[in-house]
Steps between C-alpha positions, in 0.01 A plus 500: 500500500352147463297409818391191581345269750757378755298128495539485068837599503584220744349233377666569178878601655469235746374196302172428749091566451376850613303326756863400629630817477184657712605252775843614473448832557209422784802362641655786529823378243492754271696865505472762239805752553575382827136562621299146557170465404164314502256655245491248181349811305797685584660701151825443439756649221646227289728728384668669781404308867649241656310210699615233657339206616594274750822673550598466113508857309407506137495729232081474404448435096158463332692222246781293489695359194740269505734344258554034460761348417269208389646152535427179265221275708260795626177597333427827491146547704348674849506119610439152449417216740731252343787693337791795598404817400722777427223731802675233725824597396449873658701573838278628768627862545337507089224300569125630416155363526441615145826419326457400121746407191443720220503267266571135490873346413459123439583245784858421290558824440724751664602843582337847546126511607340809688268418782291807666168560652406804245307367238459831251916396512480152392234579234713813327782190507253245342299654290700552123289842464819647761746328272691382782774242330625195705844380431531138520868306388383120335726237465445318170462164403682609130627841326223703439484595088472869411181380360321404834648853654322665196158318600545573864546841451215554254268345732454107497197316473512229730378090427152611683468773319564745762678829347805619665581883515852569318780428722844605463776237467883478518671146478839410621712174623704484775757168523333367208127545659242651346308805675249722409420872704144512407307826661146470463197783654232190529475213768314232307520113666859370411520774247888503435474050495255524253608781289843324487304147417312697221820579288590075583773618781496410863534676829725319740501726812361871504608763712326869541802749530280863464129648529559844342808611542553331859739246529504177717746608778780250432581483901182310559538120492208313397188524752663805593286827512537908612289807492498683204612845523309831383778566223477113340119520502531780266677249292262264446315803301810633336573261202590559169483111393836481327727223490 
């Protein structure tokens, strides 16, 4: 049994302050199984009651996590005064005060990124300790040698002299196009650009396709997102970083 205050569990299901959801249920709005009430102290279990607030019924959940389809254009931040962020991007019935990208995907580049409010999640993602590998699929300016896959995977030492953890590298062409399915467990700044600009090559357009062993769910168009489910989430932790 995980009880909890009826006010937290609100605020975080229902995308407003706890102050807000206080006033809610002083309104008298709020039901849990059936029965309203108007204490905000009032323990709930977030695993097996039901409450519904202002005649909507929702299943109570102490996080959420949600899978991006991340389109070209958007940065990837909680918000920004000037610019689209991919928190704007998040439909209402997913929508959080506390929603966060785990990790950051550059504004021109696509494809899978996890957003949640659980941060001991997003750091066992980020942190290369976990050895969680990220798949991305790079688009090359020029064939990549067997040379340059033999420095990427041995762990290259970028221009700045930043060292890169060994990554693991297959190389293909498709129609004449160069491609590379890099899958790297760090999340330096433009990491994949500059490892690919260290062995003189070029990244065109890069696209995440995997975090673990979860895939991008093809059916989402760009700027498209979904919850997660409990079986994928055990993905992201399930990798065995082959190509």
């Amino acid at each position: 049994m995980a009880l909890k205050r009826i006010d937290k569990l609100i605020a975080l299901n229902c995308n407003v302050t706890r102050k807000e959801a206080r006033q809610l249920i002083k309104d008298g709005v709020v039901s849990v199984n059936g029965n309203r009430i108007y204490r905000a102290e009032e323990l709930v279990d977030s695993a097996s009651d039901t409450v519904t607030v202002q005649g909507h019924t929702f299943c109570l959940k102490d996080h959420i996590y949600i899978m991006m389809n991340k389109p070209r254009g958007v940065i990837t931040a909680t918000e920004d005064p000037r610019k689209e962020t991919v928190i704007d991007l998040i439909p209402p019935e997913l929508a959080r005060r506390s929603l966060f990208p785990c990790g950051r995907l550059d504004r021109d580049t696509t494809g899978l990124l996890l957003i949640t409010d659980d941060g001991e999640f997003c750091h066992r993602i980020m942190s290369p300790s976990h050895h969680v590998y990220k798949t991305y699929i790079a688009e090359l300016a020029k064939p990549l040698s067997d040379d340059s896959i033999k420095i990427l995977e041995e762990g290259i030492l970028l221009d700045d002299g930043t060292q890169c953890l060994p990554a693991k590298v297959k190389y293909y062409e498709e129609n004449g196009i160069p491609f590379a399915e890099i899958k790297i467990r760090e999340g330096k700044y433009h990491q994949v650009k500059r490892m690919m600009c260290a062995v003189g090559n070029h990244v065109e357009n890069l696209d995440r396709v995997q975090v673990g062993d979860l895939k991008m769910d093809t059916s989402l168009q760009r700027g498209e997102c979904r919850e997660i489910t409990e079986e994928e989430l055990q993905l992201v932790f399930n990798d065995d970083s082959s190509i």
